[in-house]
Backbone as CSV, one residue per row, in Angstrom:
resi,resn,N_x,N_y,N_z,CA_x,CA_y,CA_z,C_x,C_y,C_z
1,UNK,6.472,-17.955,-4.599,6.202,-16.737,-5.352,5.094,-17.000,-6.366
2,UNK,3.902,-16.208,-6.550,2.862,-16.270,-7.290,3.430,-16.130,-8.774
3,UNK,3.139,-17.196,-9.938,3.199,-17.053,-11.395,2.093,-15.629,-11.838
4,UNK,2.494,-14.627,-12.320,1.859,-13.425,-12.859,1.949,-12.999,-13.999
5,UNK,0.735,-13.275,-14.745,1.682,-12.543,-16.050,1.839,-11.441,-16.044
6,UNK,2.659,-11.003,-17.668,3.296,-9.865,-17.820,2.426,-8.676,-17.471
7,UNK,2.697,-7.263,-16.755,2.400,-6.408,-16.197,2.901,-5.017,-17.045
8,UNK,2.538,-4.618,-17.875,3.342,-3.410,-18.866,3.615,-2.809,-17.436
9,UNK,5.303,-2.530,-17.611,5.798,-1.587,-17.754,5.644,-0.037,-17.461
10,UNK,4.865,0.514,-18.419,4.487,1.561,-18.892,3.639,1.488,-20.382
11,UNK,2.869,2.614,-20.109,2.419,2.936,-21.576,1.829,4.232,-21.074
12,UNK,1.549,4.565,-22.731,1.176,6.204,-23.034,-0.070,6.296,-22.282
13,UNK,-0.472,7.442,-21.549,-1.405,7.885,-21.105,-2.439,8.306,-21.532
14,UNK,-3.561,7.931,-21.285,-4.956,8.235,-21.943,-5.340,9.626,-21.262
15,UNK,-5.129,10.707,-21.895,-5.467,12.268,-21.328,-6.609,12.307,-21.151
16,UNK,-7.481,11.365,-21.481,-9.227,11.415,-21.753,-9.868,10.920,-20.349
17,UNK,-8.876,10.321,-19.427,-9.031,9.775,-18.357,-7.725,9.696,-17.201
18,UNK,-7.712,11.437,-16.616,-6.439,11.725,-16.137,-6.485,11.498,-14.597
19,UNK,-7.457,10.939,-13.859,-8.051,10.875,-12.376,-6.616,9.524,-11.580
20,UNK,-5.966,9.794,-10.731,-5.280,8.787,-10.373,-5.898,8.214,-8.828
21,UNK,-6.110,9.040,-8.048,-6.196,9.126,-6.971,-8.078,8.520,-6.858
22,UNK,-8.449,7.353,-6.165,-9.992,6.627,-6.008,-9.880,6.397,-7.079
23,UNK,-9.153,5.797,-7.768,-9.341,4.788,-9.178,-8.596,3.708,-9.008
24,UNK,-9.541,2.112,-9.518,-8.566,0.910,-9.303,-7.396,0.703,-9.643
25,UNK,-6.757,-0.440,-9.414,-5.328,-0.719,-10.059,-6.040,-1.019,-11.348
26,UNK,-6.662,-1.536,-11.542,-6.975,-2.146,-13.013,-7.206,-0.770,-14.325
27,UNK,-8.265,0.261,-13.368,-8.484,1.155,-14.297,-6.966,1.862,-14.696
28,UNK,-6.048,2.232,-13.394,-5.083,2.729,-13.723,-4.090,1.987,-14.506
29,UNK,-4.072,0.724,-14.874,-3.040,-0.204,-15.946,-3.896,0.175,-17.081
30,UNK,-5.206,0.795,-17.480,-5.481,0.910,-18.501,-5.482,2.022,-19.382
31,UNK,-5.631,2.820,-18.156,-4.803,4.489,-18.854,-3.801,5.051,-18.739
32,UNK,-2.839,3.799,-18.835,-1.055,4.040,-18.688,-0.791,4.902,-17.150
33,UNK,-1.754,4.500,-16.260,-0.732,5.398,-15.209,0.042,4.780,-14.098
34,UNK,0.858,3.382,-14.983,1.958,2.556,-14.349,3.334,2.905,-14.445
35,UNK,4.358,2.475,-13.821,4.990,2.415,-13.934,5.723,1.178,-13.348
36,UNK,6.266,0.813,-13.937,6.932,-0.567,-13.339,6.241,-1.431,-13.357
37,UNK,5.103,-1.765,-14.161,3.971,-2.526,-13.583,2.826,-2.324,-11.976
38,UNK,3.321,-0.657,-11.773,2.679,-0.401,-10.631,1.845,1.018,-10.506
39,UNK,1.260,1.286,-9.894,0.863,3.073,-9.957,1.949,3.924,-9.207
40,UNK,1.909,4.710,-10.775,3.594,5.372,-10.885,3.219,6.215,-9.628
41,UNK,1.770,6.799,-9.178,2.183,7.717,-7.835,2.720,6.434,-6.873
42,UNK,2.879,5.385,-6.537,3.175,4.602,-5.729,4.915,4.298,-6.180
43,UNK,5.087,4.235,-7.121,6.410,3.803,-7.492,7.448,5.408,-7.390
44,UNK,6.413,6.476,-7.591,7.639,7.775,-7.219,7.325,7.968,-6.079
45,UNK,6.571,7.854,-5.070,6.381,8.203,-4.159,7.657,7.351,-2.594
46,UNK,7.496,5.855,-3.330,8.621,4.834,-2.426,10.168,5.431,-3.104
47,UNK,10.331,5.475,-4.011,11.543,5.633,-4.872,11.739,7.103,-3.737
48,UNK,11.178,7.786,-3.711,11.916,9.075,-3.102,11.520,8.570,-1.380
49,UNK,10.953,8.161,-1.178,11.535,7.861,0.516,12.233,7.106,0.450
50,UNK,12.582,5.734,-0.270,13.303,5.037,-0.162,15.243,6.003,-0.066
51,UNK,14.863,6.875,-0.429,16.078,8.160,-0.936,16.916,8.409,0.418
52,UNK,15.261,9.382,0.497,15.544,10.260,1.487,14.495,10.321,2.238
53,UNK,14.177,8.915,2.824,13.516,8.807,4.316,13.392,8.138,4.880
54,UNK,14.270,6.947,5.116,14.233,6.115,5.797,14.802,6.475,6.861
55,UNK,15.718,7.431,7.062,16.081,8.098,8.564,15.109,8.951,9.151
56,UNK,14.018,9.435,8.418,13.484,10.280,9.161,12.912,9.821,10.220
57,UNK,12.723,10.732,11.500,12.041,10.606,12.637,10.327,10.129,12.656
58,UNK,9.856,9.297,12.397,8.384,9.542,12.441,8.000,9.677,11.207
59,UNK,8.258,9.011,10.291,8.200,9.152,8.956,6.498,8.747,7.851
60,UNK,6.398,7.653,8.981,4.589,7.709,8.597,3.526,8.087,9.456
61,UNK,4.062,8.463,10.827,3.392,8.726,11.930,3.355,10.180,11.813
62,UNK,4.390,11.390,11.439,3.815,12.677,11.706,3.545,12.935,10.252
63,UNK,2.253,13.452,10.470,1.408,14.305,9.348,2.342,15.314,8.349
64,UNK,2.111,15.178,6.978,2.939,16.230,6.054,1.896,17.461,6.039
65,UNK,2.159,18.684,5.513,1.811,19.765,5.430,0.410,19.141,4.138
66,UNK,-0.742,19.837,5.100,-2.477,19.659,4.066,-1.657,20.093,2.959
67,UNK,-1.705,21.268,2.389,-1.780,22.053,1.285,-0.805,21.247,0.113
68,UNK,0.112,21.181,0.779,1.677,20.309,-0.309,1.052,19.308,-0.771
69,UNK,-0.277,18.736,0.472,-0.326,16.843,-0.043,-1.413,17.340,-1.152
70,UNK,-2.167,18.379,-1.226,-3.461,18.306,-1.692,-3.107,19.146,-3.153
71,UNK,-1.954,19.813,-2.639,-1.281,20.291,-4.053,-0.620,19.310,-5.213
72,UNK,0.000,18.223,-4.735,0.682,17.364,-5.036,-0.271,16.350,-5.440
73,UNK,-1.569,15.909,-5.030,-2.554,15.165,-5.589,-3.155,15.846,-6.671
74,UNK,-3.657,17.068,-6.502,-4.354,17.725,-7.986,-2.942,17.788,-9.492
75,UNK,-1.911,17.715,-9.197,-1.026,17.646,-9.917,-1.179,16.571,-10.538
76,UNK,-0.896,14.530,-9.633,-0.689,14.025,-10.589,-2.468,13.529,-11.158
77,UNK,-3.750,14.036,-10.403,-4.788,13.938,-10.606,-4.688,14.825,-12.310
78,UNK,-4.272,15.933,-12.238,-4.427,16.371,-13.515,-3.175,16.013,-14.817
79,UNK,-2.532,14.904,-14.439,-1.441,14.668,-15.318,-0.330,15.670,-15.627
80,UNK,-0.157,16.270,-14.022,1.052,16.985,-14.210,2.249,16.554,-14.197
81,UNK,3.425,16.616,-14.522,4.759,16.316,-14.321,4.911,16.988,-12.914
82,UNK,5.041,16.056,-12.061,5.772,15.954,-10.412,7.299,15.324,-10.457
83,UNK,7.638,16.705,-9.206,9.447,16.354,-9.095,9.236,16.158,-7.825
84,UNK,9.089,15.245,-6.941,9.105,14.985,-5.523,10.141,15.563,-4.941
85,UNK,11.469,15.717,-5.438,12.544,16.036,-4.699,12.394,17.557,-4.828
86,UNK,11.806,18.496,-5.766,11.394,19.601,-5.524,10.164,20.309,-5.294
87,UNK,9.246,19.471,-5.343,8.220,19.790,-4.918,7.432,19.649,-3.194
88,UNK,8.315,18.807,-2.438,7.679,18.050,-1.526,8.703,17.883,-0.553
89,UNK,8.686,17.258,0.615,8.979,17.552,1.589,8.953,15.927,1.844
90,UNK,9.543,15.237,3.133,9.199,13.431,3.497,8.271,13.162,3.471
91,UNK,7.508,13.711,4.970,6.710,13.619,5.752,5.338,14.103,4.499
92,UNK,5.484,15.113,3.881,4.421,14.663,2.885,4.243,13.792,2.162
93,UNK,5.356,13.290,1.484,5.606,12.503,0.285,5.035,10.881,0.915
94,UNK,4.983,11.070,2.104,4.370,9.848,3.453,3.023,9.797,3.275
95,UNK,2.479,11.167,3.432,1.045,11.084,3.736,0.289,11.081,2.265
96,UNK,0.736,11.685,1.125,0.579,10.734,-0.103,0.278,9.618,-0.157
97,UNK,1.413,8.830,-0.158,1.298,7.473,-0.005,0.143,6.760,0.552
98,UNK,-0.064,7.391,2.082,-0.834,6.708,2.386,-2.293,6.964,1.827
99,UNK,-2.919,8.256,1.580,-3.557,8.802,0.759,-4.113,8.069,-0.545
100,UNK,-3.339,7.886,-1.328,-3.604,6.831,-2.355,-3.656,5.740,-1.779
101,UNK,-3.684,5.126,-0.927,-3.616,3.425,-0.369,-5.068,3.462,0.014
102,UNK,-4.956,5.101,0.874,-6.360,5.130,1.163,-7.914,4.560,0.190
103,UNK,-7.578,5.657,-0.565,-8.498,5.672,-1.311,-8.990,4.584,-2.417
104,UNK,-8.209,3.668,-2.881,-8.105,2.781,-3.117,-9.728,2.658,-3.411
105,UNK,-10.444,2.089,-4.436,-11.952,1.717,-3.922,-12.352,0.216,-3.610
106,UNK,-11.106,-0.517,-4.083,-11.658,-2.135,-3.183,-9.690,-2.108,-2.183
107,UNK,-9.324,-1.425,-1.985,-8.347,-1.719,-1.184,-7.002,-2.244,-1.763
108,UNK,-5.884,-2.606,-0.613,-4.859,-3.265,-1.531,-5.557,-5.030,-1.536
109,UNK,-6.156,-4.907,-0.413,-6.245,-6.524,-0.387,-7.826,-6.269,-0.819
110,UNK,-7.969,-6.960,-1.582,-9.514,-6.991,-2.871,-11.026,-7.449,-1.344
111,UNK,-11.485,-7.134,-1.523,-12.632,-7.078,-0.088,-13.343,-8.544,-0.142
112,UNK,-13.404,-9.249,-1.203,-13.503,-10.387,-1.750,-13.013,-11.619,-0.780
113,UNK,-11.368,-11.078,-0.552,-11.066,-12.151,-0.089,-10.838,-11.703,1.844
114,UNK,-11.419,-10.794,2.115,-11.689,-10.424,3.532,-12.300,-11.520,4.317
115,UNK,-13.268,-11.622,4.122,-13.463,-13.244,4.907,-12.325,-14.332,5.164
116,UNK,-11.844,-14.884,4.301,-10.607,-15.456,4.195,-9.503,-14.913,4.976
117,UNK,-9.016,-14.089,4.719,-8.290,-13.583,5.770,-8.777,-13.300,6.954
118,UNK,-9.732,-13.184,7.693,-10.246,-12.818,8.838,-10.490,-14.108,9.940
119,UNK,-10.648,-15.152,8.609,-10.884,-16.437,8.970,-9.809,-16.988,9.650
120,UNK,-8.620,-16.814,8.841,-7.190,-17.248,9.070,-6.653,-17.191,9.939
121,UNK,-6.762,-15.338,10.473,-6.062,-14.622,11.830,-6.852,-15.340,13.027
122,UNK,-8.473,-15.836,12.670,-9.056,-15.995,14.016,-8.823,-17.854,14.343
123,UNK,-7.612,-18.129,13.888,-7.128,-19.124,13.690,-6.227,-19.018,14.500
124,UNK,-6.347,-19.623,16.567,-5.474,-19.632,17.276,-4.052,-20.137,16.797
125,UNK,-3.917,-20.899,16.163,-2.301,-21.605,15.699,-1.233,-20.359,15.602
126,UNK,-0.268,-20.377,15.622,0.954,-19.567,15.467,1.923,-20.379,14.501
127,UNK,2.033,-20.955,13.487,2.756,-22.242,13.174,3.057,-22.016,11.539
128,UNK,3.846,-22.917,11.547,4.417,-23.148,9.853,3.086,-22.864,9.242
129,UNK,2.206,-23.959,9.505,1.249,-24.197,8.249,-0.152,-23.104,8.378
130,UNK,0.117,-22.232,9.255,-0.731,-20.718,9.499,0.394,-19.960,8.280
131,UNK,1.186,-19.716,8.513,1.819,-18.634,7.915,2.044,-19.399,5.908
132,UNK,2.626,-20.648,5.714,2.131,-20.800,4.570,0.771,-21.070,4.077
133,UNK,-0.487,-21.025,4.755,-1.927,-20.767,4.030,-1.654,-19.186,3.977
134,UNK,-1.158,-18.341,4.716,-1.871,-17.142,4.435,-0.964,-16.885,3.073
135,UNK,0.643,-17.055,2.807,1.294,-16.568,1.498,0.386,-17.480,0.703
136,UNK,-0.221,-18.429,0.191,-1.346,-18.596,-0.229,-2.259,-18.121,-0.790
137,UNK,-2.867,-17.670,0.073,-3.923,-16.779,0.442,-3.895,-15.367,0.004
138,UNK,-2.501,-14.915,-0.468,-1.902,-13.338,-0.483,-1.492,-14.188,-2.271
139,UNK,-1.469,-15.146,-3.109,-1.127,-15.430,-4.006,-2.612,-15.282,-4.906
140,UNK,-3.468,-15.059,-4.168,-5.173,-15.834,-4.699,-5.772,-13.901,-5.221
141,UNK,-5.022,-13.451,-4.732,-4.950,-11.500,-5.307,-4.896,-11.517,-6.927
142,UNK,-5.256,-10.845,-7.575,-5.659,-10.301,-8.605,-4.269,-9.537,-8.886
143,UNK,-3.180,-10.281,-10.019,-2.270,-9.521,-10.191,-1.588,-8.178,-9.726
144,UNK,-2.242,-6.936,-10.052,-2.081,-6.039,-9.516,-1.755,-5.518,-8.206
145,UNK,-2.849,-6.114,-7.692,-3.308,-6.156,-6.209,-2.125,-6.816,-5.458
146,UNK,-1.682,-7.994,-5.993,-0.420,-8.513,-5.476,0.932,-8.459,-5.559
147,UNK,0.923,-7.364,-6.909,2.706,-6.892,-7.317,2.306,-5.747,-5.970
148,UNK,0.993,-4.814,-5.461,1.696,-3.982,-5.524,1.858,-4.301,-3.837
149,UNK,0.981,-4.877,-3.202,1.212,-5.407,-1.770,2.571,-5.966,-1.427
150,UNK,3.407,-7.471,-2.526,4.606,-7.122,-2.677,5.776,-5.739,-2.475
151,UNK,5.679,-5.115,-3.093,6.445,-3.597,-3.195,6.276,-3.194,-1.778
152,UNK,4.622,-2.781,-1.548,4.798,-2.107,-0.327,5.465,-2.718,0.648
153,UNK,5.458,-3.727,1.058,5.726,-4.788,2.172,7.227,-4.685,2.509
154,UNK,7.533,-5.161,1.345,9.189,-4.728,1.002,10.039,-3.686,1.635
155,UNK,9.112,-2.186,0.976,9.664,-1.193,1.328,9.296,-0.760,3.024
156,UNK,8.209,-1.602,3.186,7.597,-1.304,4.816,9.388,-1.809,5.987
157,UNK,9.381,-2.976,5.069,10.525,-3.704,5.581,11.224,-3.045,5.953
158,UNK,11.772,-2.182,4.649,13.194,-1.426,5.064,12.952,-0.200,5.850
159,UNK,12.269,-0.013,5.994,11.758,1.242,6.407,12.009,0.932,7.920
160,UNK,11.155,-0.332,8.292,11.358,-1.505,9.832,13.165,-1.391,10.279
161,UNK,13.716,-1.636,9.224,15.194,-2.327,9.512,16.006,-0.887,9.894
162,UNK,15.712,0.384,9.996,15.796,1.607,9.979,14.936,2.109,11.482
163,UNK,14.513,1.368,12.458,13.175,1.833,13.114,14.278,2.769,14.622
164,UNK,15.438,2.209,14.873,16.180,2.770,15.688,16.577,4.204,15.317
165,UNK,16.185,4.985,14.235,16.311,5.968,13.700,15.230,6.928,13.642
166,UNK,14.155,6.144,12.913,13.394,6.677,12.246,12.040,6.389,13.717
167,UNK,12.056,5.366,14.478,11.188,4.989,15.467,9.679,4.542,14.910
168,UNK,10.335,3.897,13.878,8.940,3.163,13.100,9.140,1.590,13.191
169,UNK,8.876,1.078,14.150,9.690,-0.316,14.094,8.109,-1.432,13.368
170,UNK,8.406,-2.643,13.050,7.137,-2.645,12.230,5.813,-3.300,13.373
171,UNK,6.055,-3.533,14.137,4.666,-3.079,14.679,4.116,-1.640,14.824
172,UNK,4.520,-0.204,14.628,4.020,1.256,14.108,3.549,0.993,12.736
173,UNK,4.469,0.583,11.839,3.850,0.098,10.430,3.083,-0.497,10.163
174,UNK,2.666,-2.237,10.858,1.120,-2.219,10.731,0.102,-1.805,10.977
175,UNK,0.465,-1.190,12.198,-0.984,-0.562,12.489,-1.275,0.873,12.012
176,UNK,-0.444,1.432,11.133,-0.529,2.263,10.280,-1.118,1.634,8.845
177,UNK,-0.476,0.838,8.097,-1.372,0.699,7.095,-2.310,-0.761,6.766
178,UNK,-1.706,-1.198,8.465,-3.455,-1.920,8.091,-4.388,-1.477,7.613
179,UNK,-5.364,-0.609,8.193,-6.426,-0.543,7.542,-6.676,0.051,6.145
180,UNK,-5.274,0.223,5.378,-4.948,1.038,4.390,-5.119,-0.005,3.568
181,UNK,-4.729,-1.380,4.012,-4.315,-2.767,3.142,-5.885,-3.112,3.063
182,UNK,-6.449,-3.046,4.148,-7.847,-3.889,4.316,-8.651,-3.001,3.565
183,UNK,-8.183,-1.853,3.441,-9.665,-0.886,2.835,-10.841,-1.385,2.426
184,UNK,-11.881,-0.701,2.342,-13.485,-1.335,1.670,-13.969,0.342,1.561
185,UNK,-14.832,0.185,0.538,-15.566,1.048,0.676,-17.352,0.429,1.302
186,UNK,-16.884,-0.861,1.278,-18.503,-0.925,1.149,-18.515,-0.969,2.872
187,UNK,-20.163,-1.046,3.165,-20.526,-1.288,4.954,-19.765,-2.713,5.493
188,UNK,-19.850,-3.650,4.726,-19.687,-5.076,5.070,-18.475,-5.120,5.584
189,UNK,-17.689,-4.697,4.193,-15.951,-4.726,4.541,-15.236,-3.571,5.553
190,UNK,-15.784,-2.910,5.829,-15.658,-2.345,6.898,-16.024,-2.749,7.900
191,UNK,-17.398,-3.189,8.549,-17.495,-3.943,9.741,-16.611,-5.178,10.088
192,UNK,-16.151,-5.965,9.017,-15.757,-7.226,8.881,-14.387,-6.960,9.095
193,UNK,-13.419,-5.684,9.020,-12.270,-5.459,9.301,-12.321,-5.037,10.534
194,UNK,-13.528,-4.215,11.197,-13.309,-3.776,12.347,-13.549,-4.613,13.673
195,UNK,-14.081,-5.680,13.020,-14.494,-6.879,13.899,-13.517,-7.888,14.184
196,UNK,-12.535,-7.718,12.856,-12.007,-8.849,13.016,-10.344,-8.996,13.654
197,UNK,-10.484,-10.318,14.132,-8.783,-10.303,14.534,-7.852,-9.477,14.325
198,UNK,-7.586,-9.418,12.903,-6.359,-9.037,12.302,-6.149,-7.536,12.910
199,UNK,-7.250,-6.576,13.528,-7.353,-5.631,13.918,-6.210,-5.800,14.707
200,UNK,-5.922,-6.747,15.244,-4.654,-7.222,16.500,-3.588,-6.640,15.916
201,UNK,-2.659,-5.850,16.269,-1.312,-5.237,15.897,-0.387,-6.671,15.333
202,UNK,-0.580,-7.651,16.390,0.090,-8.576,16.111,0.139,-9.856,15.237
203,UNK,-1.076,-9.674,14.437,-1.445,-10.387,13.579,-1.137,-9.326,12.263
204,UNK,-1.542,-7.898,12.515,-0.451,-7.135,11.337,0.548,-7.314,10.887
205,UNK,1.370,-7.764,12.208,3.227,-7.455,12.084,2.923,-8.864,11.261
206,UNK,2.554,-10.112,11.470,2.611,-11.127,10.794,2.471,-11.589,9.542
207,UNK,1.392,-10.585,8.987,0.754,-10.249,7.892,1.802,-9.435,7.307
208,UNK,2.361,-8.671,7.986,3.234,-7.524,7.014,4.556,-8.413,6.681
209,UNK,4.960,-9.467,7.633,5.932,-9.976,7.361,6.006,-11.288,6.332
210,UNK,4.713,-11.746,6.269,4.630,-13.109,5.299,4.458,-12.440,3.872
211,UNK,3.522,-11.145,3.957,3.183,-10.313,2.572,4.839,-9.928,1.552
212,UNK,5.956,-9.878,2.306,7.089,-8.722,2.100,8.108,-10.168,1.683
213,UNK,7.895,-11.602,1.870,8.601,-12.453,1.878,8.342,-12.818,0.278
């Protein structure tokens, strides 16, 4: 487990800078829009599937209603008070999620260390000492970046352990938010994800499973 320091909590919100959604983890720890040490749309958003959706059918695979998701983003974009359980629906409260993962502007995994990882996967071995370089490798993240890949992974998990239900077993889950994890905005990190191994479903599931440990 990576040594991290302390991660507030929470703090008061800077109204002067209310944008949640394409803003870093870093900017968002600085205008209080954490919670838990995480971005509170990420921490209410799992907290209510974790609720009430891990049975659902297709839970990151079918699309939530445009309008709810785009309603529900200008909300906490403008520092509204959101009630997920009355405002929203699963299957939206899904495509949220992924939404913000999206947008992300260096990703969950920092574009920095994309090479490195790309390097790793194109690393025929299957073995102990593959899978401890990459938790490694997932330790070398920028605080933030690594509580919140933690969390997700976690909750990807349970979500997995649920897949006879819900029919998300975690190979659907990586290859759903792989490229959510890899994000880039720039040309490089985008070619360099689309080129590379890890594109393999099965180097996802691996990735999703060493990340969540």
């Amino acid at each position: 487990m990576k040594k991290i320091a302390a991660l507030p909590l929470s703090k008061q919100r800077d109204d002067s800078c209310q944008k949640v959604f394409g803003v870093s983890l870093q900017d968002l720890q600085q205008q209080g829009l954490t919670k838990n040490g995480l971005p509170a749309v990420v921490w209410n958003t799992v907290e209510y599937l974790t609720q009430h959706g891990l049975t659902q059918e297709g839970i990151f695979r079918v699309n939530g209603n445009k309008k709810m998701v785009d309603r529900l983003r200008l909300k906490y974009d403008q520092g509204e008070e959101v009630e997920l359980a009355k405002d929203a629906d699963v299957c939206s409260v899904a495509s949220l999620l992924k939404l913000f993962l999206r947008e992300l502007p260096d990703g969950v995994i920092t574009s920095a260390l994309h090479p490195r990882f790309i390097q790793l996967y194109q690393d025929p071995r299957n073995d102990a000492e593959k899978e401890n370089n990459l938790k490694e490798l997932i330790k070398e993240l920028p605080d933030a970046n690594y509580c919140l890949l933690k969390y997700l992974c976690r909750f990807l998990t349970r979500v997995a352990d649920h897949h006879t239900v819900n029919r998300m077993n975690i190979f659907s889950l990586a290859i759903i938010f792989g490229p959510s994890c890899f994000q880039s905005q720039s040309p490089r990190g985008k070619d360099l994800y689309r080129n590379a191994s890890c594109h393999n479903q099965s180097c996802r599931m691996e990735f999703l499973k060493s990340a969540s440990d």
